[in-house]
Structure formats: C-alpha cells, structure tokens
N, C-alpha and C positions, 0 to 999 in steps of 0.2 A: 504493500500500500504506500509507504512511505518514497518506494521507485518509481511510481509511477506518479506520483504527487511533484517529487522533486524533476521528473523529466517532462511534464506539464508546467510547471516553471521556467523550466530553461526553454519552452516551445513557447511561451508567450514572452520571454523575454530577446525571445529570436527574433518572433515580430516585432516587437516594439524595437529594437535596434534596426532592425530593418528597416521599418519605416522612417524612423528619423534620419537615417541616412539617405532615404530616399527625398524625402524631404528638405534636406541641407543642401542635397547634390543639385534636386531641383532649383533650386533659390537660388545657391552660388555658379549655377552654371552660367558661364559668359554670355553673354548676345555679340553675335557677330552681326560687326557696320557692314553698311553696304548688299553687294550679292551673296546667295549663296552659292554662286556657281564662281565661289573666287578661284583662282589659279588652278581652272580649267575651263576647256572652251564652250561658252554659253548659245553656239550660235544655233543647236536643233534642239534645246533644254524647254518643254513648254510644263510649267507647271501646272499639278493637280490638287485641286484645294475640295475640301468635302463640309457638305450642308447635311448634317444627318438629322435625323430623328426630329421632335416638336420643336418650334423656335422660340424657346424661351427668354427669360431675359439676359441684358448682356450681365451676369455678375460672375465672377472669377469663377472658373471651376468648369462653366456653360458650356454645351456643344457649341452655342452662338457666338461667346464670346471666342471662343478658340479658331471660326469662322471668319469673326471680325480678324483676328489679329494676324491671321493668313491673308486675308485681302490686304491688308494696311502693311504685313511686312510685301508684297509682291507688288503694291503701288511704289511702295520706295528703291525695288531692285532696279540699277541702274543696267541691267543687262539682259531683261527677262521683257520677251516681247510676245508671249501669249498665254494666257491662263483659261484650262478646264474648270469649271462648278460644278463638281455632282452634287446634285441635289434631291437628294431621296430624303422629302418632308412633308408631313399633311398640314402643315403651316405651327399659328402657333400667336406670339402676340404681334398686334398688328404695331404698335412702335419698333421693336427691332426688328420687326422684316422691312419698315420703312430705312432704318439705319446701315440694315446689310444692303439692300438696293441705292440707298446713296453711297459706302462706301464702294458698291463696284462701278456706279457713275463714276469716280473719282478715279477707280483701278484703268476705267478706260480714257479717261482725260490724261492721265500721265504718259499713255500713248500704248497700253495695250489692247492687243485685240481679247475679248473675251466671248469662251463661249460654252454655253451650261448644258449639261448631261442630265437627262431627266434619269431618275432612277424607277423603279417599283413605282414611286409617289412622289411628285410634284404637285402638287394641290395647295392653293389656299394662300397663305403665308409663302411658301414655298414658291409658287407661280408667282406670287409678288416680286422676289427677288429677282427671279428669273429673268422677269420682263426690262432688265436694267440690261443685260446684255447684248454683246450684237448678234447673237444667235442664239436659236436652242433648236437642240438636238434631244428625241425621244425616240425611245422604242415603239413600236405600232402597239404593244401592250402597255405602257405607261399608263399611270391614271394621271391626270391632270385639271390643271382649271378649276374649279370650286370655287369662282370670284367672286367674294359675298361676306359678309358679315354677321356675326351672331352673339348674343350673349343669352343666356339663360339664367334666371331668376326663381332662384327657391321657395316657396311659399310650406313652410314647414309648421303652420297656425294650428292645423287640427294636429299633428304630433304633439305640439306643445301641448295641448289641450288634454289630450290623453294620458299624459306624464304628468300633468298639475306643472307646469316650469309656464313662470310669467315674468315679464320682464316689465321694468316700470324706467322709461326711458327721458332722461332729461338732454334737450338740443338747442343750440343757438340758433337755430332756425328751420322752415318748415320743413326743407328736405333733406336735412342733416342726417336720419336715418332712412334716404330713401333706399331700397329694396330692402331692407331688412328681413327675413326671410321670418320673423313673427309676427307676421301682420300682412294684409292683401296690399298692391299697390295700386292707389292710386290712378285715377283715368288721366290729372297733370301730370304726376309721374312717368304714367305709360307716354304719355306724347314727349317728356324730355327724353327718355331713354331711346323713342323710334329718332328723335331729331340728332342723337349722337351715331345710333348706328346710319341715318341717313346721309351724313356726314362724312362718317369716314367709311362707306359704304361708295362715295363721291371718290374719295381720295385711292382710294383701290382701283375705278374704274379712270380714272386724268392717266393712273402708273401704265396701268396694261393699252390706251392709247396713244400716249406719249412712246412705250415702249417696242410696240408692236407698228407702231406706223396709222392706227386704227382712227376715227371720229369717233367721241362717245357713243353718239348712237347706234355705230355697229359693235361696239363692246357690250354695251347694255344689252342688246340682241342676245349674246354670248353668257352673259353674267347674272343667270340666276341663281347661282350657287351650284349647278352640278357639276359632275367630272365629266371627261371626258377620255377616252384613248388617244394615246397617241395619233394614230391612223384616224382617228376623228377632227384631231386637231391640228393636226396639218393643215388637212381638207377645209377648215375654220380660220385656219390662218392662224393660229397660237402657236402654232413651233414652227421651224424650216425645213427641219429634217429630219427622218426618220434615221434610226442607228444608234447604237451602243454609244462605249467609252473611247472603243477606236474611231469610228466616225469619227466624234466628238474633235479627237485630238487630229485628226485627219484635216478636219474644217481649220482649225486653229492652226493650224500649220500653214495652209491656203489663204487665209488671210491676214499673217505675219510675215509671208514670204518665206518661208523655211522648209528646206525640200524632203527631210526626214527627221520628224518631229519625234523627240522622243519624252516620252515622261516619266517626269519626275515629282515625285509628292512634297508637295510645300507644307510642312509642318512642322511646326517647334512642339515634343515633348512634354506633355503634361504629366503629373499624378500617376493618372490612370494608366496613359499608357507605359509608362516605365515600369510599373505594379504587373502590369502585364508579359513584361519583359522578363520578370521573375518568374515564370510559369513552369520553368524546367528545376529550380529549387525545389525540392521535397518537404524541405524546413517550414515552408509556408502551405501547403496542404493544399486546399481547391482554390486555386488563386483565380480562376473566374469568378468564382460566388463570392470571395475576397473583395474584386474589383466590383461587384457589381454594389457588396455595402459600401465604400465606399463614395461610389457615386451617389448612392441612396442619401449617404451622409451631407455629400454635397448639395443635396436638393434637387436636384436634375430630374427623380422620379418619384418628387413629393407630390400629391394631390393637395389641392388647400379645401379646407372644411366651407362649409356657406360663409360667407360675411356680408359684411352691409353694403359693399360694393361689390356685384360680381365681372370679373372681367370682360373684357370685348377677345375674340378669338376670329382671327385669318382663317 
C-alpha cells in the first residue's frame, strides 16, 4: 500500500514538473522578428493558417485568438506572398469573426494574396470571415452559408415556480434586467432585441456583399440562415471553386505568381499543443484526455449557464 501511494506521488509530481516546465519553456521561448522562412529561400513557401472549431472570443488560450495571431504574424512576414485559411467553423461570436475578417483585410493590404479552404463547415461566423478573402475554395460537400443571426432567450419562470426560487430584483433602470430568464419579456423588449439582431443581421449581409462582389439584394436572396453545399454555392456565387486543400494552395500559388507552391503551416506553439507533443511519454498516461482538460480549463469548451444577457451567435 504504502508503494503504490509513494509511486502515485512521484506520478503526480511528474506532472506537475512537467507542466511547469512546459509552461516556462512556453513563456521564455523567443519570438523571432521578421520571417519565418529566415535563411532559407521563401520564394514557393505559401502558408497554412487554420480556423477551427466555434469562434469564440479573442482571450489567450482561444482557437480564435491563436487564429488572430497567425494572421497578424503572416501580415508582418516581409517574405510571405500567399496564405491558405482553412476554415472548418459553424461560426461562433459575431465581434470576433468581425475582427478575424478585418485582420485578413489587412493580411491582404500588406500585399498578400489570400485564399480560404472550406473545411467539413464553413457556416455562419465562419462564412463571415471567409468572405474577406480573395477566394474561396470548397468541396462540393462543404456545408456553408448560414448568413443570419440568432440569439435565444430562456424563459425558465415556470421552473422557478416549481422549485419555490424567486428573485426580488433591484435596477437602475427599466431594462437593466432585460431577458432575464425569470420573468417573460417584454413586447419593448422583444422589439429592442429584433432591432439589434436586425442590425447586425445588416452588418453580416454589407460583409458577404462587399466580399463576394454581390448588391444587398442578391445577398439577402441568399441569406436566410441556411446552408448550403459547396456545389450549391458555387452555383450561388459564395465560393469560386470547388477543391480541397490542394486546390486551395494551387489557386494561391496562381495568384502570387509562384510556380510550385509548397506548404507550410504558420503556427506558433501553444499549451496545448506542446502537451500534445508529450504523447509518447508514458509518465503522463492519456495525454489526449490530458489535453482535452486542459482546454476545458481554458474555457474553450465551457457552456455558460442562462444570464441576463444572452449572446448574439454567427
């Protein structure tokens, strides 16, 4: 008893040095200026950047923010003349997909060409982004499109009711608790809540006409919230091209002037995936299910309970 106590010690204090190391290494590791294709030649180098999973927001840790900071390092590569987006997302909050489509305006003002790889899912949030590039590239099976806005509103009044839980609510003003999920809302209420999603409901469909070449009116046609396939949306004019990640880098190559584009993944090393680099150590045991609390820890695959404000969602 006492061997297998003391050898359970020494396996959590394996982790724990582990990680702090992993942790140190991450923080003290340098940032290289400039390219990352230094002193080697950049000239068939297109980078691969990836939009994965809901578009959350940007705070440290994020699939988004680690998104953003891939585009912002490959805006500043003084040697880097085309970048891939895959983007496999069913979108997510509509400020940061408004923030990852301005910074790839920006990736192409510095003078790259870009061009986005629909994955499994580009929908929503996701299609927002997209629509900043100078192309997109989907498989005839992609799902895509979903241009539309939503929030949902919990009315939880007869639950309370059931359980005796009552709340007695003091506000600076009348709509200080609007949607509050103990109490029905409001017919002003409902009319402010349609005037914000009508809003940026607006502001979703200016992105995919601006981006697309389109007039409102033929976006609006397009944009009542469904998906689409790829081979649909071609036909609709939301993507250019049908094709993979070869395509993808095929096109980016043709319109960078590069005759054998080769790819390379633009990504700086987070947490997670150096945690994952550990997978062949035995000392740290299911280092997927590992990785995946972590992330948990991070927030990446929290749910948030009802509250007084419920989000708007791409």
């Amino acid at each position: 008893m006492n061997s297998q106590r003391t050898g359970m010690i020494i396996f959590i204090a394996a982790i724990a040095v582990t990680l702090i190391a992993v942790v140190v290494a991450s923080l003290l590791m340098p940032q290289q200026a400039g390219s990352i294709w230094a002193g080697r030649s950049s000239s068939n180098k297109v980078a691969v950047i990836y939009l994965a999973g809901e578009i959350d927001s940007l705070t440290s840790g994020s699939s988004a923010d680690q998104t953003m900071q891939d585009l912002e390092r490959a805006t500043d590569d003084p040697e880097l003349k085309a970048v891939v987006l895959r983007i496999d997302s069913p979108g997510g909050s509509p400020a940061t997909s408004q923030e990852l489509n301005d910074q790839v305006q920006r990736l192409k003002a510095s003078g790259k060409k870009v061009v986005v790889s629909c994955g499994d899912l580009t929908a929503s949030g996701g299609y927002y982004v997209a629509v900043a590039a100078d192309k997109i590239v989907a498989d005839p099976a992609t799902l895509t499109g979903s241009i539309g806005v939503i929030s949902t509103v919990p009315n939880l009044q007869d639950l309370y009711s059931k359980i005796g839980y009552k709340e007695q609510v003091f506000k600076s003003g009348a709509h200080k608790d609007m949607l509050s999920p103990s109490r029905p809302i409001t017919p002003e209420e409902a009319q402010i809540m349609q005037g914000i999603i009508d809003d940026t409901y607006g502001q979703f469909l200016q992105a995919v006409a601006n981006g697309r070449g389109m007039t409102m009116d033929q976006v609006r046609k397009l944009a009542d919230g469904r998906v689409y396939t790829g081979d649909q949306a071609k036909q609709l004019g939301l993507v250019d091209e049908l094709g993979g990640l070869h395509e993808a880098l095929a096109l980016a190559g043709r319109l960078a002037g590069i005759a054998s584009p080769q790819a390379v993944e633009y990504h700086r090393p987070g947490l997670t995936d150096l945690l994952r680099g550990l997978g062949g150590l035995s000392s740290l045991g299911n280092v997927p299910d590992f990785v995946a609390a972590v992330r948990l820890l991070q927030g990446n695959n929290l749910q948030q309970l009802p509250s007084a404000y419920t989000t708007l969602q791409f």
